[in-house]
N, CA and C atoms as a LAMMPS dump frame, in Angstrom:
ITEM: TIMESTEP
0
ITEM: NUMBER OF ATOMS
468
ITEM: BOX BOUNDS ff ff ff
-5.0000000000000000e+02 5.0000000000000000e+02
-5.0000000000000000e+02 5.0000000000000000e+02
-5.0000000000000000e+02 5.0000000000000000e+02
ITEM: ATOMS id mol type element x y z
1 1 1 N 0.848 -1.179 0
2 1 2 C 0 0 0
3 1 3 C 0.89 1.237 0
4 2 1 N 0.465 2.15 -0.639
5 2 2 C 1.159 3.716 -0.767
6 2 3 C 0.615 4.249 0.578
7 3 1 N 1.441 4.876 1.054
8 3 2 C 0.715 5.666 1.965
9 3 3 C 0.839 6.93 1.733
10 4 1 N 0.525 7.834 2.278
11 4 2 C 0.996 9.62 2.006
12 4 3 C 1.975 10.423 2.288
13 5 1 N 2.778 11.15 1.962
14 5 2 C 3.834 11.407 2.647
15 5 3 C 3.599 11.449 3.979
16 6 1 N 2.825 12.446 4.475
17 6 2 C 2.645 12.675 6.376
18 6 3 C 2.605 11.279 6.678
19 7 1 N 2.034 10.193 6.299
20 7 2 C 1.86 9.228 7.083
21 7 3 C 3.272 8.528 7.21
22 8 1 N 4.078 8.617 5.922
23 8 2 C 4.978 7.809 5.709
24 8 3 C 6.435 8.588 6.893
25 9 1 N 6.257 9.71 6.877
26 9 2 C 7.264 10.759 7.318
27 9 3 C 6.69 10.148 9.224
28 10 1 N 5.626 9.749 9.314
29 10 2 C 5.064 8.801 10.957
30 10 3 C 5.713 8.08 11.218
31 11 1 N 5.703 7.517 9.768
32 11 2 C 6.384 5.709 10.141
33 11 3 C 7.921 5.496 10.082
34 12 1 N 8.218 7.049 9.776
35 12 2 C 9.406 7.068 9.846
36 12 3 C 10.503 7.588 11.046
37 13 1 N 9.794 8.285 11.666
38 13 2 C 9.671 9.212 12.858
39 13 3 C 9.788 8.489 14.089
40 14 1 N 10.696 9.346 14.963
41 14 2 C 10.628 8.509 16.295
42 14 3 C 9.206 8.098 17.176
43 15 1 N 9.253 7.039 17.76
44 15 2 C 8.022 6.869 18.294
45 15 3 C 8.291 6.49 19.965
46 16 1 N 7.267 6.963 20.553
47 16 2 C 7.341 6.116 22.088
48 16 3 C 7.529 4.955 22.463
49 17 1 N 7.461 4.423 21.69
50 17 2 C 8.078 2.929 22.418
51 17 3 C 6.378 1.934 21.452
52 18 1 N 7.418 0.37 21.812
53 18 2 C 6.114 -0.341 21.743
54 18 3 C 5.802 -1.23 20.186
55 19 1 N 4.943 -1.997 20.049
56 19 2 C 4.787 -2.002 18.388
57 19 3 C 3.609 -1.606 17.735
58 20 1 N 3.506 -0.629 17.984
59 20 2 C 1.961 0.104 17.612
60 20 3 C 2.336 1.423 16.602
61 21 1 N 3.203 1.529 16.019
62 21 2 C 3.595 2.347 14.885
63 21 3 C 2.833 2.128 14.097
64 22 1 N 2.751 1.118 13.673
65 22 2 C 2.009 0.305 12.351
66 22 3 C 0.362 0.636 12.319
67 23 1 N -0.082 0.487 13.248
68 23 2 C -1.535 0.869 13.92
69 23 3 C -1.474 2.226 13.442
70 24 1 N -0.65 3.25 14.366
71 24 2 C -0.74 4.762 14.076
72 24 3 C -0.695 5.065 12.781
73 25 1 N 0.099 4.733 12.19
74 25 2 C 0.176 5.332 10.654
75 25 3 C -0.745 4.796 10.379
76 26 1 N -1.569 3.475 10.029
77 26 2 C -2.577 2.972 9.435
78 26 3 C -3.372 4.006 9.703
79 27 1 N -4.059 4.197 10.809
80 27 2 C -4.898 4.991 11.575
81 27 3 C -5.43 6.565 10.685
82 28 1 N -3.935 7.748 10.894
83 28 2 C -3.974 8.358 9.823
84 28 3 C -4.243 8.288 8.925
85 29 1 N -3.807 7.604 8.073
86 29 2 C -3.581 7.421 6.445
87 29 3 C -5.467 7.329 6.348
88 30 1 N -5.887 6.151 6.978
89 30 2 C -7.683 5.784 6.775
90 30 3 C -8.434 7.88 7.13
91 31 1 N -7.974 8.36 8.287
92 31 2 C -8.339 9.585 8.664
93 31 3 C -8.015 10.477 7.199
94 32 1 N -7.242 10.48 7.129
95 32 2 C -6.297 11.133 5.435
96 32 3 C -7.357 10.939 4.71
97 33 1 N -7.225 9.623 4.158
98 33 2 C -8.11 9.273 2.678
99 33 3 C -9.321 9.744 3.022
100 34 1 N -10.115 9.189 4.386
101 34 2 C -11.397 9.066 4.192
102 34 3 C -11.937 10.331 4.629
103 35 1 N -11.359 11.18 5.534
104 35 2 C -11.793 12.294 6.139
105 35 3 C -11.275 13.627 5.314
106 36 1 N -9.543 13.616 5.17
107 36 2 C -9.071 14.541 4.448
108 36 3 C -8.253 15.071 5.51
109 37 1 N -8.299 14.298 6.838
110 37 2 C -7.098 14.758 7.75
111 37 3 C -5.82 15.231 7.539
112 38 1 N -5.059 16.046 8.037
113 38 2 C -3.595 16.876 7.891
114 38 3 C -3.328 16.378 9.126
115 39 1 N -1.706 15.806 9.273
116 39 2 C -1.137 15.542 10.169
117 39 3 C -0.853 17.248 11.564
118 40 1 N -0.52 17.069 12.369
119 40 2 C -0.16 18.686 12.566
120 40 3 C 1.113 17.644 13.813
121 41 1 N 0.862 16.85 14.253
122 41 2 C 1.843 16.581 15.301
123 41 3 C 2.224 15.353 15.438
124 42 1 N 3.672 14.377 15.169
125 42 2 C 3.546 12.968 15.791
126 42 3 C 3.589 12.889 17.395
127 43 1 N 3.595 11.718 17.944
128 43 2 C 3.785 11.321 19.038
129 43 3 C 5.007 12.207 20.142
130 44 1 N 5.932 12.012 19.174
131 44 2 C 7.32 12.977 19.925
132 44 3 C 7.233 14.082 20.085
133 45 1 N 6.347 14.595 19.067
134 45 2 C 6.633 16.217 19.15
135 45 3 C 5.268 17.157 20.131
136 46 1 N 4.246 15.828 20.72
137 46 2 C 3.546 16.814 21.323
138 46 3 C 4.228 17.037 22.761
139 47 1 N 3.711 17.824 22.827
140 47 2 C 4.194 18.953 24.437
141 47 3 C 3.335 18.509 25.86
142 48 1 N 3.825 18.253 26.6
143 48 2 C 2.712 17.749 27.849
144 48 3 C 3.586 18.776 29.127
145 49 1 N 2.75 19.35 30.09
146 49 2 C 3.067 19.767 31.386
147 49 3 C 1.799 19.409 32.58
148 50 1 N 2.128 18.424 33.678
149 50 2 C 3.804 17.769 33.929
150 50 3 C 3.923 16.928 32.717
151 51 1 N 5.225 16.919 32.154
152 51 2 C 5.813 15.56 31.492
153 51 3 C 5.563 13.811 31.954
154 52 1 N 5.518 13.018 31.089
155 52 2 C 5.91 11.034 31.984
156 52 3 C 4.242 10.693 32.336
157 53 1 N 3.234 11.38 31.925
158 53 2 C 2.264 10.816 32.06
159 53 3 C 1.525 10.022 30.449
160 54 1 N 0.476 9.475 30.492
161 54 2 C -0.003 9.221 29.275
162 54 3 C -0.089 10.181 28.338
163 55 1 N 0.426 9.906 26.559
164 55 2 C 0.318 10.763 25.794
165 55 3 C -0.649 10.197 24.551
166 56 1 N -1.239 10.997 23.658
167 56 2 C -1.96 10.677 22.571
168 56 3 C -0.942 10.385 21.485
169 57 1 N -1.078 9.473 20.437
170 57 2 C -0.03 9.161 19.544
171 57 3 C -0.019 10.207 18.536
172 58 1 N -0.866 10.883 17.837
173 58 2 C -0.674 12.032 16.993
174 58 3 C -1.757 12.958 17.068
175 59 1 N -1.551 14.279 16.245
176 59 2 C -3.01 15.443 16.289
177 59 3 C -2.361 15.496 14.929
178 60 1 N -4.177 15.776 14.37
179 60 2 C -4.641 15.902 13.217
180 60 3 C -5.509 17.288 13.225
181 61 1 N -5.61 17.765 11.923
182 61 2 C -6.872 18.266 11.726
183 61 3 C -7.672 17.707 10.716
184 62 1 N -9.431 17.996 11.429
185 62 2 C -9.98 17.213 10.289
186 62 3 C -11.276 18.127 10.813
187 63 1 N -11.582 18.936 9.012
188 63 2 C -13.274 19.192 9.452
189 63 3 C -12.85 20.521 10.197
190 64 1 N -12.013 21.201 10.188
191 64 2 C -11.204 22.565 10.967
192 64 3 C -11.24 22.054 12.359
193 65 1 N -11.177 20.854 12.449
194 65 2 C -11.339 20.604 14.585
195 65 3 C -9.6 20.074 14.577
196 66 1 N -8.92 20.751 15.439
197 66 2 C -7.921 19.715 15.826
198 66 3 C -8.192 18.633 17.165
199 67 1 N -7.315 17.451 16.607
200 67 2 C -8.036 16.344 16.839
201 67 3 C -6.748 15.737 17.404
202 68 1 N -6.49 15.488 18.877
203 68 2 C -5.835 14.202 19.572
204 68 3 C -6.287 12.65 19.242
205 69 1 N -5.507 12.143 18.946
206 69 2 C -5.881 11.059 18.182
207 69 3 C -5.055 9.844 19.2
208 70 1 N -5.644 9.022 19.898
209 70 2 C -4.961 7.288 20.674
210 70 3 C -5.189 6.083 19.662
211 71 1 N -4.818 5.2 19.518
212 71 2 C -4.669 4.318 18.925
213 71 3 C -4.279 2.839 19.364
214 72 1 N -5.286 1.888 19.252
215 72 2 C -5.392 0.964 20.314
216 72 3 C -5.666 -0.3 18.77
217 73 1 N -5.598 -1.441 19.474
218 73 2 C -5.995 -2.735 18.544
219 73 3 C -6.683 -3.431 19.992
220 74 1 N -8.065 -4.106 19.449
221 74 2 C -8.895 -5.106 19.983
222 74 3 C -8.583 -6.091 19.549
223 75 1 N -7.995 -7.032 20.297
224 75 2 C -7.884 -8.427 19.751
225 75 3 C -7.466 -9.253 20.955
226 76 1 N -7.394 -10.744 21.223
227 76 2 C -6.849 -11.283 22.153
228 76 3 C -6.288 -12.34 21.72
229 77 1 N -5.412 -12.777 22.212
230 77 2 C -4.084 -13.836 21.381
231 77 3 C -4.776 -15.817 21.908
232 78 1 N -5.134 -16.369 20.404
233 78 2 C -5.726 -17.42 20.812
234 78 3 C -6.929 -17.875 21.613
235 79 1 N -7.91 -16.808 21.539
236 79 2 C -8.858 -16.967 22.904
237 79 3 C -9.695 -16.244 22.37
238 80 1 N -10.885 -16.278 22.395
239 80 2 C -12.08 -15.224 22.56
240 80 3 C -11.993 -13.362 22.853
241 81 1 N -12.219 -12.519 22.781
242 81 2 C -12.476 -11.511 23.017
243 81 3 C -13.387 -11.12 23.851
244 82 1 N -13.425 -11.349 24.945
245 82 2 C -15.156 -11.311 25.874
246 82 3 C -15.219 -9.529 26.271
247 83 1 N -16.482 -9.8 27.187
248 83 2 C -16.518 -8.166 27.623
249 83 3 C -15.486 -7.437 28.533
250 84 1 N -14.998 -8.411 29.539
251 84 2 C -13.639 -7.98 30.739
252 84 3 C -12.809 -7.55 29.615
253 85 1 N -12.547 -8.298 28.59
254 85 2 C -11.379 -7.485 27.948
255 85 3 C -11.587 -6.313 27.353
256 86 1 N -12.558 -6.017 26.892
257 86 2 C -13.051 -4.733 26.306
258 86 3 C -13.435 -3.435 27.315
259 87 1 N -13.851 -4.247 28.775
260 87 2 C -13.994 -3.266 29.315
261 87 3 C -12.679 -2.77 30.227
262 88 1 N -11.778 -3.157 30.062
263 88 2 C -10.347 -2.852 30.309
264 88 3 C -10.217 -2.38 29.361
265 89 1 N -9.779 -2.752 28.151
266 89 2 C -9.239 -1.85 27.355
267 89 3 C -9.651 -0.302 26.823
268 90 1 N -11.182 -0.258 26.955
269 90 2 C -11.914 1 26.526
270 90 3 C -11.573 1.979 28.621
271 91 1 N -11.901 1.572 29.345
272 91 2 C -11.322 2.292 30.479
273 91 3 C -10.084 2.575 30.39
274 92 1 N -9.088 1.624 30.092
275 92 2 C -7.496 1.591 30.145
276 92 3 C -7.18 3.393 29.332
277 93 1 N -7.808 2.94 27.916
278 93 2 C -7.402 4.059 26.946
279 93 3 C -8.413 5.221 26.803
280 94 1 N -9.621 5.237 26.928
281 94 2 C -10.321 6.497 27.24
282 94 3 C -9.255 6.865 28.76
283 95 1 N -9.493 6.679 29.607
284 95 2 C -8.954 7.493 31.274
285 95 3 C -7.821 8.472 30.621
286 96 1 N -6.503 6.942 30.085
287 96 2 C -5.319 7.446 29.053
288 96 3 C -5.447 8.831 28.379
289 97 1 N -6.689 9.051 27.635
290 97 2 C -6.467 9.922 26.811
291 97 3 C -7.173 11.033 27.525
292 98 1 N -7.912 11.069 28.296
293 98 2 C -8.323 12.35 29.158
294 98 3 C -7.107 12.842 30.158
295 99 1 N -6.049 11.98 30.442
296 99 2 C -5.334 12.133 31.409
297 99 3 C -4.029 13.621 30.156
298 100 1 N -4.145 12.326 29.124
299 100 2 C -3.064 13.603 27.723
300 100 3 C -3.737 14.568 27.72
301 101 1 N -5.028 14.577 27.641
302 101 2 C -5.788 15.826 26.9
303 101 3 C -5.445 17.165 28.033
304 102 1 N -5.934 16.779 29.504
305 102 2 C -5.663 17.582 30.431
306 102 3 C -3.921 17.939 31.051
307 103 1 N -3.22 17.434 30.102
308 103 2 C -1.693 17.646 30.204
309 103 3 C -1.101 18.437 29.297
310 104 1 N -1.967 18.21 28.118
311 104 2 C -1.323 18.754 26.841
312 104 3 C -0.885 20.13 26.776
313 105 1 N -0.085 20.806 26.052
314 105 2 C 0.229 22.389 25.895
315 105 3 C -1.075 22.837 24.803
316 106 1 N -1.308 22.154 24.045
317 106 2 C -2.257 22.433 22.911
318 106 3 C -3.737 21.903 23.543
319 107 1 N -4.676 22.453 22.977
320 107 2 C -5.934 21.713 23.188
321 107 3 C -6.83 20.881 22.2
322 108 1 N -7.577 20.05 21.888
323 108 2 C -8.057 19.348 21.014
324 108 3 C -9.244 18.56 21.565
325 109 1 N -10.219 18.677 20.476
326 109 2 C -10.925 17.363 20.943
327 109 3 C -10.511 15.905 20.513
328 110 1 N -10.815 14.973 21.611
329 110 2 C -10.244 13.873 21.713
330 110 3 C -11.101 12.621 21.001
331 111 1 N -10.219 11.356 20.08
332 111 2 C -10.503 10.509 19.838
333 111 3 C -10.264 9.167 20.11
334 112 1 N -10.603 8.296 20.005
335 112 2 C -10.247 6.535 20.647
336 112 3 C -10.125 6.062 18.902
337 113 1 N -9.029 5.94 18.391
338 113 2 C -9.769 4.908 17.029
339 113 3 C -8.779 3.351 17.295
340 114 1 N -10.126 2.782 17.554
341 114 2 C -9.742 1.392 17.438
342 114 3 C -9.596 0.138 16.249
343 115 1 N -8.933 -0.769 16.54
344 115 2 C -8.954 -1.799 15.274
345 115 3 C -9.237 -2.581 15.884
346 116 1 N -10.267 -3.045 15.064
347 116 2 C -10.583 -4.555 15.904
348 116 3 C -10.459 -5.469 14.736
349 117 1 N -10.429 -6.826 15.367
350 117 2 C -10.067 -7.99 14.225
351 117 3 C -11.823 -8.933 13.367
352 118 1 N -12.856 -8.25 14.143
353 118 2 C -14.065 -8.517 13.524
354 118 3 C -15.044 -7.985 13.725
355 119 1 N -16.117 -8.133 13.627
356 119 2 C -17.247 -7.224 13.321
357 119 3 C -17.758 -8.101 14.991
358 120 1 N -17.849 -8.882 15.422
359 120 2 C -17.677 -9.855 16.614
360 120 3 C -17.077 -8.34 17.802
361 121 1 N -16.216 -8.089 17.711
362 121 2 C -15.232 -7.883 18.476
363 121 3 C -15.611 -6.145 18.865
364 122 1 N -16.087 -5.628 17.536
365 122 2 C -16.681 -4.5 16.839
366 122 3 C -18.427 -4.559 18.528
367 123 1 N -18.688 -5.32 18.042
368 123 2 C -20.269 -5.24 18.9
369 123 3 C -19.805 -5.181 20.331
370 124 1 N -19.301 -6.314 20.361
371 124 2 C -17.907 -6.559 22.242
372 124 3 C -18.25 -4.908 22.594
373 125 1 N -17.225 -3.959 22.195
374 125 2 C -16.643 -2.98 22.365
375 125 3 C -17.92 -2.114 22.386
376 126 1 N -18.915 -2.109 21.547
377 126 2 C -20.304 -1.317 21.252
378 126 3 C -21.263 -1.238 22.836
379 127 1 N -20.92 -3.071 23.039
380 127 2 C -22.159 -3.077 24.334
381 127 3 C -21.408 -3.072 25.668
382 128 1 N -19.944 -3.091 25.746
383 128 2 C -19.69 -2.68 27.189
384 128 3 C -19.307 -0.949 27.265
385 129 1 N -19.005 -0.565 26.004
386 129 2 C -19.326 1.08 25.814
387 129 3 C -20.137 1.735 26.666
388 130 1 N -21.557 1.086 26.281
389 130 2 C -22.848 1.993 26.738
390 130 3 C -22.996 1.314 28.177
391 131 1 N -22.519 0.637 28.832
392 131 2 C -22.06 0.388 30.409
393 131 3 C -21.125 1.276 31.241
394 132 1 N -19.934 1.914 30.512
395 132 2 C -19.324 3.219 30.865
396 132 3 C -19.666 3.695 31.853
397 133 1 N -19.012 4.327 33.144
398 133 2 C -19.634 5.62 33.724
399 133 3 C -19.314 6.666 32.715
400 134 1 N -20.026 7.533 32.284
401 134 2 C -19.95 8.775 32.068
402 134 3 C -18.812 9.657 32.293
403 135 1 N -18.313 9.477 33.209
404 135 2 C -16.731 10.374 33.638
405 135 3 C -15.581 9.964 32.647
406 136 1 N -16.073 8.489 32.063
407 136 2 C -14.802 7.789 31.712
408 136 3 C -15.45 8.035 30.201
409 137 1 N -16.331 8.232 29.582
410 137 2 C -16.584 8.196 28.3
411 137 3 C -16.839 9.363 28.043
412 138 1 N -16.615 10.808 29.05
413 138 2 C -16.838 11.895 28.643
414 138 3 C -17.235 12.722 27.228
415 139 1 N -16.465 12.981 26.462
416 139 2 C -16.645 13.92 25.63
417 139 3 C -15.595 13.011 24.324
418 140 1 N -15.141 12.056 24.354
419 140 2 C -13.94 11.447 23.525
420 140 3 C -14.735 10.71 22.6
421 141 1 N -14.666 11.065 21.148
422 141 2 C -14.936 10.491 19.499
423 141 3 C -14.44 8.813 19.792
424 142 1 N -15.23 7.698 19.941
425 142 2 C -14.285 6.283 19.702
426 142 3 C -14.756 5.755 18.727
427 143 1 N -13.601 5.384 17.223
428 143 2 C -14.062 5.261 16.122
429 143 3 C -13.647 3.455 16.388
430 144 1 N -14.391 2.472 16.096
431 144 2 C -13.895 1.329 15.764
432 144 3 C -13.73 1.079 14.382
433 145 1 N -12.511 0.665 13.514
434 145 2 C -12.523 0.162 12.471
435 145 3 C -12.081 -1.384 12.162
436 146 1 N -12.898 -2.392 11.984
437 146 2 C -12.647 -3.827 11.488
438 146 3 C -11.667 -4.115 10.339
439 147 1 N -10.938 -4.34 10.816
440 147 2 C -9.797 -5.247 9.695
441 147 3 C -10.569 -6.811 9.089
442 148 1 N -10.847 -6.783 8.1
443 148 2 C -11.655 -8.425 7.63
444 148 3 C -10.772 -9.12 7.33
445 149 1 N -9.329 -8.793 7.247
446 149 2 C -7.947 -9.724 7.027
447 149 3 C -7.7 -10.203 8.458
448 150 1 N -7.93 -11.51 8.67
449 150 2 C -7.116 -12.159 10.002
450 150 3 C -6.186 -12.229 10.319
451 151 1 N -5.275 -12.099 9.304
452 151 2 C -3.74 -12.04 9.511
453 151 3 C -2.866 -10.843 9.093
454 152 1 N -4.024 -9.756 9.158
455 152 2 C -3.139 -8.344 8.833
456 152 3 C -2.052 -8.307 9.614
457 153 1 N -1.172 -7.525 8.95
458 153 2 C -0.147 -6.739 9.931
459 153 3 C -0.404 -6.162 10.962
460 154 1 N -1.208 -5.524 10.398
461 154 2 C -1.782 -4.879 11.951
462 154 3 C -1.893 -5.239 13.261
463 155 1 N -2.128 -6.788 13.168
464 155 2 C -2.133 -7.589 14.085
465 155 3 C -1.379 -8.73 14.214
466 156 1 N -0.197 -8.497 13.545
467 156 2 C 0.747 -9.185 14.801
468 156 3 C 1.954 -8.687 15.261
């Protein structure tokens, strides 16, 4: 796949740690094509005070909103996907990204875009969502997007 320069100039770019590069740039690039997103910040270069707490992986603009953007994959290795895991992971990374948002030097509204590995996994995430307290699902965009390849890159 081609990607765009900004995305490619991501994947090229230092990152925080981890193997979720691949995710982030994907992430963009789908925001890019499908929205018309502009990169404005990677991972390294946003600004947080205090520093060492959770950060968002990139800001975009899209639609004139600038946009903090996290980036997560739903999946579980050999096993089912049940609701405990979803409802960890959607607490884990919403809290995460309210914790960046209220650190950040810049301001933005905030997004969750997830990958999940099926349309299965997709609903998971839908019905322990609307179980949320409210504090934790505040005001944050969570986009799920399904990969129908089982063995994408993406996921492993």
């Amino acid at each position: 796949m081609e990607l765009s320069d900004r995305a490619r100039e991501m994947a090229e770019c230092k990152n925080a740690g981890g193997s979720s590069i691949q995710s982030e740039v994907m992430s963009f690039e789908l925001f890019h094509r499908c929205f018309g997103a502009t990169l404005l910040q990677t991972e390294m270069e946003i600004g947080y005070f205090p520093r060492g707490g959770p950060m968002v992986d990139y800001t975009c603009e899209m639609f004139g909103v600038r946009l903090g953007v996290s980036v997560t994959r739903a999946m579980k290795y050999k096993a089912e996907f049940e609701n405990e895991d979803a409802e960890r992971l959607l607490d884990k990374k919403l809290t995460g990204i309210i914790d960046a948002t209220t650190n950040a030097v810049d301001k933005w509204c905030k997004v969750l875009h997830i990958w999940a590995t099926s349309a299965k996994v997709a609903d998971t995430l839908a019905a322990v969502y609307k179980d949320l307290c409210p504090e934790v699902r505040q005001d944050t965009v969570v986009m799920v997007t399904v990969v129908t390849q089982p063995h994408h890159p993406l996921f492993r």
